[in-house]
C-alpha positions as a Markdown table, in Angstrom:
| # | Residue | x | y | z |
|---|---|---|---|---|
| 1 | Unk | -10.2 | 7.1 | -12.4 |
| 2 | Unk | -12.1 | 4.1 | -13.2 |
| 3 | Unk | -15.7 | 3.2 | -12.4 |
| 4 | Unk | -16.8 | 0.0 | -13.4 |
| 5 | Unk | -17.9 | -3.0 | -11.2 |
| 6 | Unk | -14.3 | -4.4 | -10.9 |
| 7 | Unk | -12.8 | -0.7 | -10.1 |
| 8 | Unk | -15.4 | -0.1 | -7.2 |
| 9 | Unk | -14.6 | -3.5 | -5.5 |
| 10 | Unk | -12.6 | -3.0 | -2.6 |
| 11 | Unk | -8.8 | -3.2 | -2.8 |
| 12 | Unk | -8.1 | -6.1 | -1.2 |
| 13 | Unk | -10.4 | -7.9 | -3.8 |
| 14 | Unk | -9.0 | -6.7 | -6.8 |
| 15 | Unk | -5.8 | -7.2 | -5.8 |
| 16 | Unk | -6.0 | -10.5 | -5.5 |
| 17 | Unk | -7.8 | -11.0 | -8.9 |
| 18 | Unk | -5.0 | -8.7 | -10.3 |
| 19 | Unk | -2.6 | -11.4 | -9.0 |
| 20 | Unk | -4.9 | -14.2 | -10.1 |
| 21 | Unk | -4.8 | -12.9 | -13.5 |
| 22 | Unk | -1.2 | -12.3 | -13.7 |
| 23 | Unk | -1.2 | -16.2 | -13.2 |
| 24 | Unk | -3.1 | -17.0 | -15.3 |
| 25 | Unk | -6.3 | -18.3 | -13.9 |
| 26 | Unk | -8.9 | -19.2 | -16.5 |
| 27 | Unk | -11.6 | -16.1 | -16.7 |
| 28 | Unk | -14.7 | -18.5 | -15.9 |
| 29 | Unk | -12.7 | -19.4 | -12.6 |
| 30 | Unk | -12.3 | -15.8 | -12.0 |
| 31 | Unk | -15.9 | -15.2 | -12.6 |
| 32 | Unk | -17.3 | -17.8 | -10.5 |
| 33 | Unk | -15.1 | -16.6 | -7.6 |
| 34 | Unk | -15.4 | -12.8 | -7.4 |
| 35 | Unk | -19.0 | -13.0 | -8.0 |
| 36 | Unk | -19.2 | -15.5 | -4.8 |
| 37 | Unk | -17.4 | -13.4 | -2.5 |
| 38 | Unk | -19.8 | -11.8 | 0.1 |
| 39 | Unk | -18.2 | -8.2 | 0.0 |
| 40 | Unk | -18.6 | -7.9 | -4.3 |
| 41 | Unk | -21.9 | -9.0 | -3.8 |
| 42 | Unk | -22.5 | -6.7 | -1.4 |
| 43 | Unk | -20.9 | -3.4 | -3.8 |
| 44 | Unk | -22.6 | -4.7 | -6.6 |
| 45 | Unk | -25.9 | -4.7 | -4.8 |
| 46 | Unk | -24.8 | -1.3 | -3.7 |
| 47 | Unk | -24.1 | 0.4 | -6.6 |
| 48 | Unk | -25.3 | -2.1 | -10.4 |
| 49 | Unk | -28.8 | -2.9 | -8.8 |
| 50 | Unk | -26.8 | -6.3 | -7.7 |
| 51 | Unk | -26.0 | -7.4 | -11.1 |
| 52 | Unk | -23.5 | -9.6 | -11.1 |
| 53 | Unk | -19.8 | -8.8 | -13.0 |
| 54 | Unk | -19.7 | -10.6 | -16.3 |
| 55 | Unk | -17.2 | -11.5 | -18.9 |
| 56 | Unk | -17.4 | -7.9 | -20.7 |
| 57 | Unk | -16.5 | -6.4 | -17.3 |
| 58 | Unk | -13.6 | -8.8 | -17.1 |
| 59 | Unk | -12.4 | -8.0 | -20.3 |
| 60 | Unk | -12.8 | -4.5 | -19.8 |
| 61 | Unk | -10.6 | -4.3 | -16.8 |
| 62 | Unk | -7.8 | -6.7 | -18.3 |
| 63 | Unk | -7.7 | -4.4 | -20.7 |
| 64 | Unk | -7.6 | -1.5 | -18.0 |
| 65 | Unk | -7.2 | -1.6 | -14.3 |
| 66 | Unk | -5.3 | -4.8 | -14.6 |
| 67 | Unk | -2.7 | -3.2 | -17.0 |
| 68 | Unk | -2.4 | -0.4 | -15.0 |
| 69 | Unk | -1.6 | -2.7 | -12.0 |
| 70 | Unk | 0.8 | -4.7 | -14.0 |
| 71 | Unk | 2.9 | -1.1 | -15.2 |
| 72 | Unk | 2.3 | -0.4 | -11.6 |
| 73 | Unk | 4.1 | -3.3 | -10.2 |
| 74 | Unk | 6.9 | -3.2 | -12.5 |
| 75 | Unk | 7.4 | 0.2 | -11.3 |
| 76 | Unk | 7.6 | -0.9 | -7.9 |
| 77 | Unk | 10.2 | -4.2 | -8.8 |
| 78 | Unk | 12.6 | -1.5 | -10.5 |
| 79 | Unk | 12.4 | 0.9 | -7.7 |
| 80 | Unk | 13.4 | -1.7 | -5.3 |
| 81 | Unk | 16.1 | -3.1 | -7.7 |
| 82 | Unk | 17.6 | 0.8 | -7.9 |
| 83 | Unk | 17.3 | 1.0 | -4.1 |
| 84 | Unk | 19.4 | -2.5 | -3.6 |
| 85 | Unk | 22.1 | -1.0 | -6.1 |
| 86 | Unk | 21.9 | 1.9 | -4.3 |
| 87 | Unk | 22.6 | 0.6 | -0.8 |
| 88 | Unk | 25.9 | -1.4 | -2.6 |
């Protein structure tokens, strides 16, 4: 299980930088936004003394959480494909 800033955001929030990512949004864009959004200000005042999520943590979790997403959704596309093939 991971614990870093990006891993205790909530859900919703990651997945939509997980999606963000996938298309390639530039990392400073990525930074700039998450860091802005009310509710990961409010975990990261919660739980990191509000300090705010940097490029390391970015890094960290493209290397990480986001690659675990990406096997995750790939997973998901193939079980959907094998339940279409099924249903022919």
């Amino acid at each position: 299980m991971r614990n870093g800033k990006i891993a205790k955001l909530p859900n919703t929030v990651r997945d939509e930088l997980n999606l963000r990512m996938e298309n390639g949004e530039d990392g400073a864009q990525l930074l700039d936004r998450l860091n802005g959004l009310p509710e990961v200000q409010e975990c990261l005042k919660a739980s990191f003394g509000g300090v705010p999520i940097s490029k390391q943590n970015l890094c960290e979790w493209r290397q990480g959480g986001f690659r675990e997403w990406q096997i995750r959704q790939e997973l998901i596309s193939q079980a959907h494909e094998l339940s279409d093939c099924g249903r022919d």
